[in-house]
N, C-alpha and C positions, 0 to 999 in steps of 0.2 A: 222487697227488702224490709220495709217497715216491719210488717207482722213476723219478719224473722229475726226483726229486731225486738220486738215483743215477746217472743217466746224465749227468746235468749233474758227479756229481763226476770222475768216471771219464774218461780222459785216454790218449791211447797212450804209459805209460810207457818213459822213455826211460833209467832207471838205476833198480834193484828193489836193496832190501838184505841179499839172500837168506835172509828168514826164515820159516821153512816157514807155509803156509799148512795147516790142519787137516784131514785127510783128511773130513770129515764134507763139510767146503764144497767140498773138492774134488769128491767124488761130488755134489752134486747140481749143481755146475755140471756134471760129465760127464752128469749124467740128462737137464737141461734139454737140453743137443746131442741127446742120445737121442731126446728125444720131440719134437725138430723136423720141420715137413712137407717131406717129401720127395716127387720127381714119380713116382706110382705106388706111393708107400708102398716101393721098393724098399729106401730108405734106402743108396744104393752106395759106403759109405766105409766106414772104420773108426777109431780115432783112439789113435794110440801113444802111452803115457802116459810120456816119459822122465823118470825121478827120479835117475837114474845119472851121476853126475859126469863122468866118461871120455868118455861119449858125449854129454853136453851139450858139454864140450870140441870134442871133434870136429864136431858138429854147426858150434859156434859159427866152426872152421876154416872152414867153406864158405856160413857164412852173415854175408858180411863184416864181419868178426869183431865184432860184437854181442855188447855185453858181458852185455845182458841176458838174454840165450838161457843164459849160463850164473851171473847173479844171481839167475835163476827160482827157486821155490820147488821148480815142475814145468813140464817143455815138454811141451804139450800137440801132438801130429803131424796133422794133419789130411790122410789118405790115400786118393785115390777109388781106386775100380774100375778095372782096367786098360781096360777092355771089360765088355758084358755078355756073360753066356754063360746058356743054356739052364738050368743049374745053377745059378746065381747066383738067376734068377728064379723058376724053380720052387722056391725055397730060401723064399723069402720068400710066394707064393702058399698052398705047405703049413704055413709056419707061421701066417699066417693063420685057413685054416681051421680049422686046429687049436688056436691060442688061442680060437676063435669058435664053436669046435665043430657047423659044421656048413658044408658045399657049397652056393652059389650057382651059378644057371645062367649071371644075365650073369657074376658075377666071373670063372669060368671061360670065360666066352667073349674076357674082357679076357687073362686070362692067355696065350690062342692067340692071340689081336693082337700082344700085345706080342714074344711066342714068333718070332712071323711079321715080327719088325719091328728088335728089334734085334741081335739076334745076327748080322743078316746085314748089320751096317750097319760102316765100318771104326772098325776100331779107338780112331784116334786122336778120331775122333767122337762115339765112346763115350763114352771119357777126360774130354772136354770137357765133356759133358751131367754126369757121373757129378761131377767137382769144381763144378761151377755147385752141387750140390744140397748136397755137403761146406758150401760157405759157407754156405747157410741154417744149417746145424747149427753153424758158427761165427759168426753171427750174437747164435742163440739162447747159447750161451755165453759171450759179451761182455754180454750183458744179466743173463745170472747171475749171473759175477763181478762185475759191479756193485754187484747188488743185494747178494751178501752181502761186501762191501764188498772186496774182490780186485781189484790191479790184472791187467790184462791186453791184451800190445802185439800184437795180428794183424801177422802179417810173412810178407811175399813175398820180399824180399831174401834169397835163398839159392840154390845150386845143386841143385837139386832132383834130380840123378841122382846126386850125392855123396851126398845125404839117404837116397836109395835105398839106397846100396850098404850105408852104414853101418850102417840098419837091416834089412837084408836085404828091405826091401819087395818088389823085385820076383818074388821067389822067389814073394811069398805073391798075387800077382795085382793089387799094389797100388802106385800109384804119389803120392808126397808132393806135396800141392799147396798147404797154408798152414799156418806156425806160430803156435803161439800161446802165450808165456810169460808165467805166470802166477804171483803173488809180492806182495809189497810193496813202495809206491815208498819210493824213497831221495829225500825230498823237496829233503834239503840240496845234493845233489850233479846232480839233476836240472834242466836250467835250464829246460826246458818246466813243472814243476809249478808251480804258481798263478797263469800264465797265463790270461787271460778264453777262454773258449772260442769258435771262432768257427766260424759255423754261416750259410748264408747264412736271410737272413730268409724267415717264412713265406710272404708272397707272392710272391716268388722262386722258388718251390722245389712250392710247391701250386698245382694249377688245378681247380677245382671246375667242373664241365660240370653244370646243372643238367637 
């Protein structure tokens, strides 16, 4: 009941009163992303933690112009994999085994599947699988901020190759697919907060196949 009480308070803040949120809650809202399922366990993002004024600025330039992107406490970048590549995956199979200290036969037979499967697939294919799996992970980090009582607005609304250039993402193999600033609401100036939430009903929305 708690965390459904959480999610019920939680809201996509539409004005934050830039007051830092504590780095403790920070990290375990980044952990909870951390430890979301990914397809293949590859996990193909990474997530830019901007605390930087200048480039919250800028960011906010290409992200029409959203005030909250730079009211944030912290803008959280959520950036997939350009592509996969042989080295990306074998990155993740050997750390595996090596957390788990020891070789599988099927696991390495999965790893030549995949080996055999995506590297030769294009690119932009890639891309689109690799941010599908970022969202789980941004997912699981709107339900963390939640719970430790953090707002946080998921925002598409931006130029995503301005976001690139700014943070040098594409150098590093990666390219920005959804933001997420995170903060506290400015309830007075907000005209979305204390609004009823609206959610279509549960027989709408559920279909039980028995």
């Amino acid at each position: 009941m708690e965390l459904l009480d959480k999610l019920n308070w939680r809201y996509a803040t539409k004005t934050m009163n830039g007051n830092i949120v504590p780095e403790e809650k920070v990290e375990r809202i980044l952990e909870a992303a951390r430890l979301a399922a990914t397809s293949s366990g590859l996990q193909p993002f990474e997530i830019i933690v901007v605390k930087n004024k200048d480039l919250k600025e800028k960011i906010r330039e290409v992200g029409w112009n959203q005030s909250v992107i730079t009211e944030s406490s912290h803008l959280l970048v959520f950036a997939a994999w350009d592509t996969y590549t042989e080295e990306r995956i074998n990155y993740m199979f050997d750390l595996t085994n090596e957390i788990r200290g020891f070789e599988n036969e099927g696991w390495e037979n999965y790893r030549q599947q995949l080996l055999n499967s995506y590297p030769q697939k294009d690119a932009e294919e890639n891309f689109n699988h690799a941010s599908k799996q970022a969202y789980i992970a941004l997912g699981h980090a709107l339900i963390a901020a939640a719970y430790e009582s953090v707002d946080a607005t998921p925002m598409e609304g931006f130029d995503a190759d301005a976001v690139d250039q700014i943070l040098g993402l594409r150098a590093k193999g990666l390219r920005s697919t959804v933001l997420l600033p995170i903060g506290h609401r400015n309830a007075d100036e907000d005209w979305l907060s204390g609004l009823e939430k609206v959610r279509k009903p549960m027989e709408d929305l559920i279909t039980v196949i028995d």
